[in-house]
C-alpha positions as CSV (number, residue, x, y, z in Angstrom):
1,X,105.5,-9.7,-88.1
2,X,102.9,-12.5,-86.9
3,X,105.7,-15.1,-85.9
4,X,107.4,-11.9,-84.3
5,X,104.7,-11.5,-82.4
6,X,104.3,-15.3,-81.2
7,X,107.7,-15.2,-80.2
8,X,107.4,-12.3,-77.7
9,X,104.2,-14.0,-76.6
10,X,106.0,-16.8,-75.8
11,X,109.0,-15.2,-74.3
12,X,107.3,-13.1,-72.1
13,X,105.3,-16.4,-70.9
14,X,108.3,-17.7,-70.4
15,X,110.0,-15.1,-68.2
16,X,106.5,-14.3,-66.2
17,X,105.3,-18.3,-65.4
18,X,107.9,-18.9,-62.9
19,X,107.4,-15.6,-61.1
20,X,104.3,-16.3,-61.0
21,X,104.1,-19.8,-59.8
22,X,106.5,-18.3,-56.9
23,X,104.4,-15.7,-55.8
24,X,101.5,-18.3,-56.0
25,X,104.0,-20.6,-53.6
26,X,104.9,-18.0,-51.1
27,X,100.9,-17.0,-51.0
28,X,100.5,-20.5,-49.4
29,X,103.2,-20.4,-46.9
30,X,102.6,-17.1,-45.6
31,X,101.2,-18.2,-42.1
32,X,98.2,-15.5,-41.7
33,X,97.1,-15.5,-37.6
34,X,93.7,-17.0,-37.0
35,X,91.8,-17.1,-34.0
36,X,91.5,-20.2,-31.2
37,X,88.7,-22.3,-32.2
38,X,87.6,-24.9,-29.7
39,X,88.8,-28.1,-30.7
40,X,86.4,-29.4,-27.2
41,X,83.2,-30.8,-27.8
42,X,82.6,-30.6,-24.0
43,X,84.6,-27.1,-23.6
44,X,82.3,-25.7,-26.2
45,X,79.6,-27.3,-24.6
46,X,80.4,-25.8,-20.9
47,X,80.4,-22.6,-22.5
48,X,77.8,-22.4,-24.8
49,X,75.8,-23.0,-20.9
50,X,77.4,-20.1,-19.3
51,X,76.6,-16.7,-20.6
52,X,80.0,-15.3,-21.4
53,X,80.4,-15.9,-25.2
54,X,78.4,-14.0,-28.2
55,X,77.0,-15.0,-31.2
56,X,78.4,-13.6,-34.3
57,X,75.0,-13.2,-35.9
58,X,74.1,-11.1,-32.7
59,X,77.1,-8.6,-33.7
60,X,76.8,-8.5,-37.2
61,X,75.0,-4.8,-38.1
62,X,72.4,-6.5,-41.1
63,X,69.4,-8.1,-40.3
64,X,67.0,-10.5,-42.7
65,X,63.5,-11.5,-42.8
66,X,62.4,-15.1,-42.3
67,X,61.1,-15.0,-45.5
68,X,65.1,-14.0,-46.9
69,X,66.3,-17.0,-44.9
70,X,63.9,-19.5,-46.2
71,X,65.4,-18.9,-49.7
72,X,68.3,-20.1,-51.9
73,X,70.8,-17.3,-51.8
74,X,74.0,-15.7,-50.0
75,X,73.2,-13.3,-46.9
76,X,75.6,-11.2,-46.6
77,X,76.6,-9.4,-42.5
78,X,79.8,-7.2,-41.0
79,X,80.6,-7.7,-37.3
80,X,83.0,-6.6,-35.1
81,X,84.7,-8.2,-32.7
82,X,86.1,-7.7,-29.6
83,X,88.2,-10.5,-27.6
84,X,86.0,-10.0,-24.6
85,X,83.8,-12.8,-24.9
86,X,84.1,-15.8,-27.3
87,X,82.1,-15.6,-30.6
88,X,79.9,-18.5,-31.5
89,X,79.4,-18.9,-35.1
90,X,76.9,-21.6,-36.1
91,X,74.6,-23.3,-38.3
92,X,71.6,-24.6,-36.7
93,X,68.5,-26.6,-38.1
94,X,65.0,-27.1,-36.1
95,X,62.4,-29.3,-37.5
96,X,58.8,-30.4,-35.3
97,X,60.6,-33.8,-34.3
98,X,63.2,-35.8,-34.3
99,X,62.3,-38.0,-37.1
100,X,61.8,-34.7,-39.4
101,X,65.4,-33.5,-38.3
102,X,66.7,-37.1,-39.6
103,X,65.2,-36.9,-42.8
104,X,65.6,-33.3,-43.5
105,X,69.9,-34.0,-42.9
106,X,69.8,-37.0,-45.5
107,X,69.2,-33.8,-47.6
108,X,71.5,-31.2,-46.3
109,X,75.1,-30.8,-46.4
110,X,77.0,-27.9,-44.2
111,X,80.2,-26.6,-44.8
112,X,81.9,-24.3,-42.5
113,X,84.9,-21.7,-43.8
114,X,87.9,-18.9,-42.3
115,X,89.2,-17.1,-45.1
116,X,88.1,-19.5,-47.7
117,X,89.7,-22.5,-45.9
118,X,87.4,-25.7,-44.9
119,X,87.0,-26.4,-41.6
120,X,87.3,-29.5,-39.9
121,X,85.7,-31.5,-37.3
122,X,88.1,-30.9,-35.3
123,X,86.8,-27.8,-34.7
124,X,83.1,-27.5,-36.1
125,X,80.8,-29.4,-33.7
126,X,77.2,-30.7,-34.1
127,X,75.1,-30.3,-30.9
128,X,71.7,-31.9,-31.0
129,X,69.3,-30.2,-28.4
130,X,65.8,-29.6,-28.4
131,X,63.9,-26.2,-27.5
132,X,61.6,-25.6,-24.6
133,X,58.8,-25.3,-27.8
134,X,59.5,-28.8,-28.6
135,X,61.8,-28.2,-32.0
136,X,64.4,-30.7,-32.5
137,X,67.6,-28.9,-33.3
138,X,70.7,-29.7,-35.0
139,X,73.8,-26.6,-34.9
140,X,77.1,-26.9,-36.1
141,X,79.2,-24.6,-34.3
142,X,82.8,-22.7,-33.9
143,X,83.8,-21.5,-31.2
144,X,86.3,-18.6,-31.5
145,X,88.5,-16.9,-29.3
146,X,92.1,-14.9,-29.2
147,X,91.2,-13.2,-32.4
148,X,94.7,-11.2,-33.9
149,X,93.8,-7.9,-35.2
150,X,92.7,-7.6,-39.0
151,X,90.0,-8.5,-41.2
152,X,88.1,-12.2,-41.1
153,X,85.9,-14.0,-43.8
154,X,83.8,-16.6,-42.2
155,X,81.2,-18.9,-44.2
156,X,78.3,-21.1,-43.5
157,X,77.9,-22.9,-46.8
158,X,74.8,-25.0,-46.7
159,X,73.4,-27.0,-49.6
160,X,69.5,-28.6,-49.8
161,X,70.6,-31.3,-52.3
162,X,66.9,-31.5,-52.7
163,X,63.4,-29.5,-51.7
164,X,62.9,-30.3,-47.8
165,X,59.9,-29.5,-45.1
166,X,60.9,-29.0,-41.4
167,X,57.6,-29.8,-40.3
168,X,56.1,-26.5,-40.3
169,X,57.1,-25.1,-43.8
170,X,58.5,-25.9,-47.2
171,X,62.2,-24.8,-48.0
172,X,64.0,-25.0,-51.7
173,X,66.7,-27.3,-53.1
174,X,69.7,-25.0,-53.8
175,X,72.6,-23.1,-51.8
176,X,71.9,-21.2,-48.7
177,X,75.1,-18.9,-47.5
178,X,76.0,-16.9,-44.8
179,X,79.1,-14.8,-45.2
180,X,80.2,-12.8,-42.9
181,X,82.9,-9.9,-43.0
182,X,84.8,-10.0,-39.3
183,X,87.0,-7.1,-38.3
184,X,89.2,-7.2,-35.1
185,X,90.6,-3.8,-34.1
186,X,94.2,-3.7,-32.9
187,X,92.5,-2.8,-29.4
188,X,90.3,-6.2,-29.3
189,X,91.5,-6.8,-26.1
């Protein structure tokens, strides 16, 4: 009864594995629609100095305290979008000076994501600016327009590979992530 048993484990693996392996194939062709994302460093940068374009956190319906985002941990926000306006979606870093901001990214590592896909350079862009306060800043930003109706997944992985002080306050080693939960009606337009 045992080696009866093995056998139809085995024949069953059999008959299942190559199904499976083809619905695993066709998972990865299947072209889903994305969005535009600026490939530009200087398009992004003429419109991140206009005023038409949004920031996803600025649409998304949660809120956090400063003391939530000076933790290790995943925040978690839903947005909706409309195609009215391009959506920025960034990662930024201040720090008191520039020296601080060097130091502090010798320790951090940023990793940007659409539906569990890594993002490029190609499209992710570092701007380096500094605030009318005197912060030096460092944001790594997408900007995203012509969304296609549905249901988005964008991440902001960032990892302190070691505790870090901006200049005005002591942060963690560990993973800080933003996910965010995008939906585009079919009326986005």
């Amino acid at each position: 009864m045992n080696a009866g048993k093995k056998r139809l484990n085995l024949l069953v693996l059999i008959l299942c594995l190559p199904a499976s392996l083809a619905c695993a194939y066709l998972q990865n062709m299947i072209q889903v629609p994305e969005p535009k994302m600026e490939e530009s460093a200087e398009r992004l940068i003429e419109v991140l100095s206009r005023s038409d374009w949004v920031p996803l956190q600025g649409l998304a319906s949660e809120t956090y305290t400063e003391a939530e985002y000076a933790q290790p941990g995943t925040l978690t926000f839903t947005a909706t979008v409309t195609n009215e306006k391009p959506v920025y979606f960034n990662y930024g870093w201040c720090t008191s000076d520039e020296a601080t901001l060097q130091q502090n990214f010798e320790h951090i590592e940023v990793r940007m994501y659409l539906n569990d896909g890594e993002l490029g350079e190609d499209v992710v862009h570092p701007l380096s600016y500094t605030l009318t306060d005197g912060k030096t800043c460092l944001d790594f930003g997408i900007l995203l327009s012509d969304w296609p109706p549905g249901t988005y997944r964008l991440k902001a992985e960032v990892v302190f590979t070691e505790p870090i002080n901006d200049g005005f306050g002591d942060y963690e080693a560990g993973d800080y992530i933003y996910e965010y939960t995008v939906t585009v009606a079919e009326d986005a337009d």
